[in-house]
C-alpha positions in Angstrom: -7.4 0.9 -54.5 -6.8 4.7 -54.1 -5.7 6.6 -51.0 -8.9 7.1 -49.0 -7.7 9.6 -46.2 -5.3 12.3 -46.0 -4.0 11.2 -42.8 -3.8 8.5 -40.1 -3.1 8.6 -36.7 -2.5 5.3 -34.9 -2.4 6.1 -31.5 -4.6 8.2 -29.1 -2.0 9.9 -26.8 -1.0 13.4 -26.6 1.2 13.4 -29.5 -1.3 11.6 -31.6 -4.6 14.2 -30.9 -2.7 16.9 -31.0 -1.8 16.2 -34.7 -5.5 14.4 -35.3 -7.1 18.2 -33.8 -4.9 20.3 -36.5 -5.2 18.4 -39.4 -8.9 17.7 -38.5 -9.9 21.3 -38.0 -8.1 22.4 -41.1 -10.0 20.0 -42.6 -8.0 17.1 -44.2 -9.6 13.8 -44.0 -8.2 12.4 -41.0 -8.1 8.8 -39.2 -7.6 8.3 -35.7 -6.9 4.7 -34.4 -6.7 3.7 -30.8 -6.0 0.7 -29.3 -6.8 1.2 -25.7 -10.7 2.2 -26.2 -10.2 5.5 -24.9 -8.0 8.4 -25.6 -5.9 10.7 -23.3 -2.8 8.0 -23.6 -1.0 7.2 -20.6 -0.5 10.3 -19.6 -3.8 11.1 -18.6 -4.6 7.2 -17.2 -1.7 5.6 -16.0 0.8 8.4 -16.0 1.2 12.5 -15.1 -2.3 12.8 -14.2 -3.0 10.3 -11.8 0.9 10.4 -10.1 0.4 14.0 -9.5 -2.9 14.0 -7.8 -2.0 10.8 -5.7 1.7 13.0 -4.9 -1.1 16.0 -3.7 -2.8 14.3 -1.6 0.2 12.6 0.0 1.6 16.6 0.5 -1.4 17.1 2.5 -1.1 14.6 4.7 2.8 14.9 5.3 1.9 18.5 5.9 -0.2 17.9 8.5 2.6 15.7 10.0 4.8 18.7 9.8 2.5 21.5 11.9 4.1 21.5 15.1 7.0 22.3 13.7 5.5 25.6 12.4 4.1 26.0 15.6 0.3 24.7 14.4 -1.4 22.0 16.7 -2.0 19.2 13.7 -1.4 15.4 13.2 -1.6 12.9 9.9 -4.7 11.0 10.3 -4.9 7.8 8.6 -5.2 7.4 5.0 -7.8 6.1 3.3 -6.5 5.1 0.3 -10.1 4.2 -1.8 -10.5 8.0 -1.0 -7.3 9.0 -2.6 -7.8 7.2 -5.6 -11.4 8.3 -6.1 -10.3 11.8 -6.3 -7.9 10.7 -9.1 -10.5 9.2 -10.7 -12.3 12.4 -10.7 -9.1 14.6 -12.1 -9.0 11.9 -14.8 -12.6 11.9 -15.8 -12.5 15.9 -15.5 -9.6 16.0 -18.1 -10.9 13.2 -20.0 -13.5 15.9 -21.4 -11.1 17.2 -23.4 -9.9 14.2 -25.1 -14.0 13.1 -25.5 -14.2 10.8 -28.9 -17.4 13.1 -29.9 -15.2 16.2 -29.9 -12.5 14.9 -32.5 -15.7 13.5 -34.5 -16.8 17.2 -34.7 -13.7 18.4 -36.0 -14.9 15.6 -39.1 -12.1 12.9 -37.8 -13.1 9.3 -37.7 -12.0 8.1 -34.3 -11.6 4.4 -34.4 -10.8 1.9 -31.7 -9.1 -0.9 -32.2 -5.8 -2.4 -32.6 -3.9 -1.5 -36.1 -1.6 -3.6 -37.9 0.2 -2.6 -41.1 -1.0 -4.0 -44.5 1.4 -2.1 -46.5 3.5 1.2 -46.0 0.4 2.6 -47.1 -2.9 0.6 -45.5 -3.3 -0.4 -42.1 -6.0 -2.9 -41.0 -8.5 -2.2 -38.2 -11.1 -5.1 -36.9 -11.0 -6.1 -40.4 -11.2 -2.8 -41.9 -8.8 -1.7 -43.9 -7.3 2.0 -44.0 -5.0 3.6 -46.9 -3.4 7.1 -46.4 -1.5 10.0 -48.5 0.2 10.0 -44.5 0.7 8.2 -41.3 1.8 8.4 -38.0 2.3 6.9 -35.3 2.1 7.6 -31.7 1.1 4.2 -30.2 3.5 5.0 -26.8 4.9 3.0 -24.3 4.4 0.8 -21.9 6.4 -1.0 -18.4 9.3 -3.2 -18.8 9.8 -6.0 -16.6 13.0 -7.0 -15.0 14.1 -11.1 -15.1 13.6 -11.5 -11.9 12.6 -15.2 -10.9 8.8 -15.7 -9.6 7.8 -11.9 -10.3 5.4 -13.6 -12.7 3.6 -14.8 -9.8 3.6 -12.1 -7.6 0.4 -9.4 -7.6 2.8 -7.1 -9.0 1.9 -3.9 -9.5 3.1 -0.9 -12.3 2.2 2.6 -12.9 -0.6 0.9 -14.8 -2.4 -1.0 -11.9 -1.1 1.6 -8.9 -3.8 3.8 -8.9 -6.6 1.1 -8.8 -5.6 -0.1 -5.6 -8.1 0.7 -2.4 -6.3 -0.6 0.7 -2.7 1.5 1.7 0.1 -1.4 2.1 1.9 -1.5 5.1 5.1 -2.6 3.4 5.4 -1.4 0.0 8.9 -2.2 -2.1 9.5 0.1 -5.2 12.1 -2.0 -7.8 14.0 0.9 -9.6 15.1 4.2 -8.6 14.1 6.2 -11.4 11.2 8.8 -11.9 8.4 7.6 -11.9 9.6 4.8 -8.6 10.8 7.8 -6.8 8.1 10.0 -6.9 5.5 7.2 -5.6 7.8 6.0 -3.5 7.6 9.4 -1.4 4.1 9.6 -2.2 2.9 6.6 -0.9 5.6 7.1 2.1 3.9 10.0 3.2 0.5 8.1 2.9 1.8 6.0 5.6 3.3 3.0 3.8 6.9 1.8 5.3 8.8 2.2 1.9 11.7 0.3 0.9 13.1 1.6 -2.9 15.9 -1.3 -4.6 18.1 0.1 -7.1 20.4 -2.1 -8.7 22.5 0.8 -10.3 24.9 3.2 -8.2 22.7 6.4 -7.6 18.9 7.3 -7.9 17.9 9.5 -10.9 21.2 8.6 -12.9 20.3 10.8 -16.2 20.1 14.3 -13.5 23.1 15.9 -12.2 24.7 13.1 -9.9 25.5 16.1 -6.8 21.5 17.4 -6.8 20.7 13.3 -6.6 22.5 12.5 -3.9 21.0 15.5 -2.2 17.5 14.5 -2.8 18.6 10.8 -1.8 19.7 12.2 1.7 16.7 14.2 1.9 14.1 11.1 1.2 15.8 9.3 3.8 15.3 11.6 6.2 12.0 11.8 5.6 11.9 7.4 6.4 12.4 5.6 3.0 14.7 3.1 3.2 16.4 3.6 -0.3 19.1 0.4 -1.2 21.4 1.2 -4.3 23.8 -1.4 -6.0 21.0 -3.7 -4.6 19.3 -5.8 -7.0 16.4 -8.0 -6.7 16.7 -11.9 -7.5 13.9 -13.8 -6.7 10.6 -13.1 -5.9 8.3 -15.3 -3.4 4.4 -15.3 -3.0 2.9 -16.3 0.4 -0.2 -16.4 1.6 -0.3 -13.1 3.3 3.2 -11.7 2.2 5.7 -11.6 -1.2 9.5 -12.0 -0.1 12.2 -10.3 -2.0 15.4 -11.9 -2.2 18.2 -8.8 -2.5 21.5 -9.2 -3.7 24.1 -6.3 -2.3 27.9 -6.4 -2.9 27.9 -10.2 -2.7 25.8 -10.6 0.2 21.6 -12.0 -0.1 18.7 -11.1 1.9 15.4 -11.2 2.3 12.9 -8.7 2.4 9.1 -9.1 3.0 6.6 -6.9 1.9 2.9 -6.4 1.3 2.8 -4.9 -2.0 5.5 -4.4 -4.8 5.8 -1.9 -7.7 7.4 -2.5 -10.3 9.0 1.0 -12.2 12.3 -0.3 -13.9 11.7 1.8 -17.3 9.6 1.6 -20.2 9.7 0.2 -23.8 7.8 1.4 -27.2 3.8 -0.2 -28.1 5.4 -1.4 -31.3 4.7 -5.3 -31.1 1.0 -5.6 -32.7 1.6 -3.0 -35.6 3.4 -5.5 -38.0 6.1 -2.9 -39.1 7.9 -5.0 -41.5 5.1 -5.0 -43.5 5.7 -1.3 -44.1 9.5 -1.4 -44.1 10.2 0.5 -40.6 13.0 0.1 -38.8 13.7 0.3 -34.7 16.5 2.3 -33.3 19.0 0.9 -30.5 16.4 1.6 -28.0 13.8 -0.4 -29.5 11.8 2.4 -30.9 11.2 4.0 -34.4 14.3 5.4 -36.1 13.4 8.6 -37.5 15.2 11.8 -38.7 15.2 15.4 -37.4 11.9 16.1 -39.2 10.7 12.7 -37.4 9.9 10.8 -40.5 10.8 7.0 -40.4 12.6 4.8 -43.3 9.2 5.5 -45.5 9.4 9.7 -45.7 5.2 9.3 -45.6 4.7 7.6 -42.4 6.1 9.5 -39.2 6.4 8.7 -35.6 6.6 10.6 -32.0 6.0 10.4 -28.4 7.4 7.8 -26.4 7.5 4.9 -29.5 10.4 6.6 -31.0 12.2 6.0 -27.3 13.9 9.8 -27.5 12.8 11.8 -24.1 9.4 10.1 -23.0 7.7 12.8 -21.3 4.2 14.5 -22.6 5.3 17.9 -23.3 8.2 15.8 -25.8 5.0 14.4 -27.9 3.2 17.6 -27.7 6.0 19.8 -29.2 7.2 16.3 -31.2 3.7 16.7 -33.0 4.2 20.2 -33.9 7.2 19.1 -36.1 5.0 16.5 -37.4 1.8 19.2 -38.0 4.7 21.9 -40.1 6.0 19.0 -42.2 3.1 16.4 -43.0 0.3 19.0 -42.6 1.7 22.4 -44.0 4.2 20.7 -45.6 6.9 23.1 -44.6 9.8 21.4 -43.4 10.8 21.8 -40.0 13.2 20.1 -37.8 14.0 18.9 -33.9 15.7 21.1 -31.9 16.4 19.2 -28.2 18.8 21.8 -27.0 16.0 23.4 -24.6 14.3 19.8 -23.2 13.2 20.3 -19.5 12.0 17.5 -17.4 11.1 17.4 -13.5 10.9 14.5 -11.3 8.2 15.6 -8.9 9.6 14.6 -5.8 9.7 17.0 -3.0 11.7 19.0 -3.1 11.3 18.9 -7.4 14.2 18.1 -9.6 14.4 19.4 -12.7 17.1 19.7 -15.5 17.2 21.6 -19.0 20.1 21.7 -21.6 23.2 20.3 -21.2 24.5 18.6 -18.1 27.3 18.8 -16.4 29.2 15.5 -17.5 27.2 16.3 -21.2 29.0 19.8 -21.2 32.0 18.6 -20.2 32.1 15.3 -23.0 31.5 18.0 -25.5 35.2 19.9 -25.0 33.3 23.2 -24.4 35.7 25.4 -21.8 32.6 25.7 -19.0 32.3 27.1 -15.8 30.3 26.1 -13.4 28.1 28.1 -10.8 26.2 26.5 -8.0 24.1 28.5 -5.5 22.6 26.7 -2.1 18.6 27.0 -1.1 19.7 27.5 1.7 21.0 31.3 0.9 17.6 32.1 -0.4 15.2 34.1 1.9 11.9 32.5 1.1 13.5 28.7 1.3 14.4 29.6 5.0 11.1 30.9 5.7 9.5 28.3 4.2 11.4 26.0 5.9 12.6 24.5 2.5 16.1 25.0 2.0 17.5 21.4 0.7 18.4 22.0 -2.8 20.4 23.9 -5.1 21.0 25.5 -8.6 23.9 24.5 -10.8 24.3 26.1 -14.0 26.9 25.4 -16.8 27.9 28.1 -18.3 30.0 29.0 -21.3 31.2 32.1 -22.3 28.6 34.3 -20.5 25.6 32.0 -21.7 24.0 28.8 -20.1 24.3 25.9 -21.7 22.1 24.2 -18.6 20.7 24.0 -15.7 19.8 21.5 -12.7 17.9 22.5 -9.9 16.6 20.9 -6.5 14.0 22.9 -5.3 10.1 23.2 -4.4 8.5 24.4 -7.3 11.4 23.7 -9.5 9.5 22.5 -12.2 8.0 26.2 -12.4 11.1 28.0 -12.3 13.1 26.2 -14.8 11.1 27.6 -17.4 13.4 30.8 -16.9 15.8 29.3 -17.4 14.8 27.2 -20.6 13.7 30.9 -22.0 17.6 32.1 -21.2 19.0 28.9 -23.0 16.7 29.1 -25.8 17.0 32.8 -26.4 20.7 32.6 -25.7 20.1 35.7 -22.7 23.6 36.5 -21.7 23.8 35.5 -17.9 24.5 39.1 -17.0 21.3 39.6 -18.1 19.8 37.5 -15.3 22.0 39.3 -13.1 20.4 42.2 -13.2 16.9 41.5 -13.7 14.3 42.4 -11.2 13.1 39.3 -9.4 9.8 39.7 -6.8 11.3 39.4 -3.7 10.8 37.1 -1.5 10.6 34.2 -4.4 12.3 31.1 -4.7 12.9 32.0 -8.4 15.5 34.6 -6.8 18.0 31.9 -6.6 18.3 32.4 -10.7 19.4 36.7 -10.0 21.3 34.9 -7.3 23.2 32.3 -8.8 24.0 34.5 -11.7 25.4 37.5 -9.4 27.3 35.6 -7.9 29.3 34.6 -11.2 30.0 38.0 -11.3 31.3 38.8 -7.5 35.2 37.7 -8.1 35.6 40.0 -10.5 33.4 42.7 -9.0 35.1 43.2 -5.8 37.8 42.4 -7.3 41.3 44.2 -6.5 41.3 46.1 -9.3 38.1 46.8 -9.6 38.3 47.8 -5.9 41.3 50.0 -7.5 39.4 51.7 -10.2 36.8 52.4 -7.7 39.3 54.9 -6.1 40.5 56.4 -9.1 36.9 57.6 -10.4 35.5 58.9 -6.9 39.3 60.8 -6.6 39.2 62.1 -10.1 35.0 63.0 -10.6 33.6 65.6 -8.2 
């Protein structure tokens, strides 16, 4: 049996329409496999979408807490949650158009759904149907990962998956892991009006970001009323009628802790299970996803693999660009490699941390001579009019160039894009230095923090000296 189809796609997320819409349009025969009966991925359902329009409508309502403090007469009503949620319904479904079956059908791909299993490195099966192409790949995501805790399985649980179907606001809500996606809700349903209570068994919140800026955003959060526990882990869970009880273990010591509701956000792990890889010879890397190379093709060069099943940096914009690589080298057939020098990501917490390039601690393992330069909200004009001034920016720098940056700020998933542009583009910092920056911005703290690298030397004594020796000697 020959190949039938140029290429297929087994999985519906980002990474996988974005290939599906190129090769499509330029019009190889193309299949598109999904398991979930709709496409968008979780992104769109479960994920970015969804968490950010719940986080909006929590902003509003914490804002409204915070008028008298601007001198504006304004409480926080109450929250009706059912309301919340239907408005994230409606961002969903307003997206969703974009990722409508009937428009990749036009583009003269046959979108499939159904779960796919591999047949051979070459044929995938499909409710029975069977599917041979020239090329694969997959893009089948990720999905929660449960912690061992003891009775979870009996407890209402909820994920990032069943979060946003909920219509009544829990008075008590516990969030088990300190990461991303448990930190943002946690604030967001915090502000909603929930009494909050985040357990992280590990030393520090957000351990992949710069370890100073997450302690900084820990003390703000608590300060706005979440009771955030690290080094506390959770050992047993307990349904009652009306209530669940945690049982939390802390240096040695074991308490309980009743609450109404519990999400669950202790990481993620690659859709992989139901595909029958073995059949096709693929191996998994040490975080249980797809080992690939740089030009993201797995142990069969035909079949390749991105987004969150390949376990490398599982954000949206990763399987966007991921599929890029993939479109140059499967579709043009021009090879083309990863490059994850420049990889931005923002928890959007308030205020927003977001990172891109090297870290501190990475800079630092690499033996690179760095300096550091840190500059404080605070110092910025529009954080103190704004009444916004937790946060800072920390930049690693290495001979006159950043190598990264990590900033705590509002907005700062906006403005780290200037500084992804500087990394990429390898703009000397002086450069930043001197650039015109709209004043009064937040994105000023980037001419900031740069001119101050340069004040030492500067107003430095011998610059201070030469200083002298030109307005004596010119006219």
């Amino acid at each position: 049996m020959g190949h039938k189809q140029d290429l297929v796609i087994v999985g519906g997320g980002v990474g996988g329409l974005v290939t599906a819409s190129v090769a499509g349009q330029l019009g190889l025969k193309v299949t598109l496999i999904e398991a979930s009966g709709k496409l968008g991925g979780d992104c769109l359902h479960y994920g970015c979408i969804p968490s950010k329009t719940l986080i909006k409508s929590a902003a509003m309502r914490h804002a409204a807490s915070q008028g008298p403090r601007f001198g504006v007469n304004t409480h926080a009503g109450d929250t009706d949650l059912a309301a919340v949620m239907a408005r994230v319904r409606e961002a969903i479904a307003h997206i969703q158009q974009h990722d409508d079956p009937d428009r990749f059908r036009g583009y003269g791909i046959d979108v499939r759904f159904g779960t796919a299993a591999f047949v051979d490195a070459h044929t995938v099966a499909v409710d029975g149907a069977l599917i041979q192409g020239r090329r694969l790949v997959i893009s089948t995501g990720s999905r929660p990962t449960l912690p061992p805790i003891p009775g979870l399985e009996n407890v209402p649980y909820w994920t990032n998956e069943r979060i946003f179907e909920q219509t009544t606001l829990p008075q008590r809500l516990a969030v088990i892991g300190g990461g991303p996606i448990g930190m943002e809700l946690a604030q967001a349903f915090n502000r909603l009006g929930s009494a909050v209570t985040v357990l992280e068994a590990g030393a520090q919140i957000l351990p992949k970001d710069n370890d100073a800026l997450s302690n900084q955003l820990l003390s703000a959060l608590r300060d706005e009323g979440i009771d955030i526990r690290t080094h506390t882990s959770v050992t047993k869970a307990q349904q009652h009628a009306d209530h669940t009880t945690l049982t939390l273990a802390h240096h040695g010591d074991n308490t309980p802790l009743d609450v109404d509701a519990v999400l669950v956000a202790t990481g993620r792990r690659p859709n992989l299970d139901a595909l029958a890889l073995e059949n096709a010879g693929l191996a998994l890397n040490a975080q249980g996803g797809l080992s690939v190379d740089r030009r993201l093709r797995t142990a069969q060069r035909h079949i390749f693999a991105c987004g969150d099943c390949i376990g490398a940096y599982p954000f949206t914009h990763m399987a966007e660009y991921q599929a890029s690589i993939i479109i140059s080298n499967a579709v043009f057939r021009l090879p083309k490699r990863l490059n994850y020098e420049t990889v931005p990501w923002v928890t959007y917490t308030d205020p927003e941390l977001a990172q891109v390039g090297l870290t501190q601690a990475q800079a630092e393992q690499s033996g690179l001579k760095i300096q550091l330069v840190n500059f404080a909200l605070a110092d910025v004009d529009r954080a103190v009019a704004d009444a916004a001034t937790v946060g800072e920016l920390r930049l690693v720098v290495h001979r006159g160039r950043i190598l990264g940056a990590s900033l705590l700020a509002p907005h700062a998933g906006e403005i780290i894009h200037e500084l992804a542009l500087a990394i990429s583009a390898r703009v000397p910092l002086r450069h930043l230095a001197g650039m015109i920056h709209a004043y009064p911005t937040l994105a000023q703290i980037i001419k900031r923090a740069a001119g101050s690298h340069y004040a030492p030397s500067l107003f430095s004594a011998r610059t201070r000296t030469l200083v002298k020796w030109l307005n004596r000697l010119l006219p």
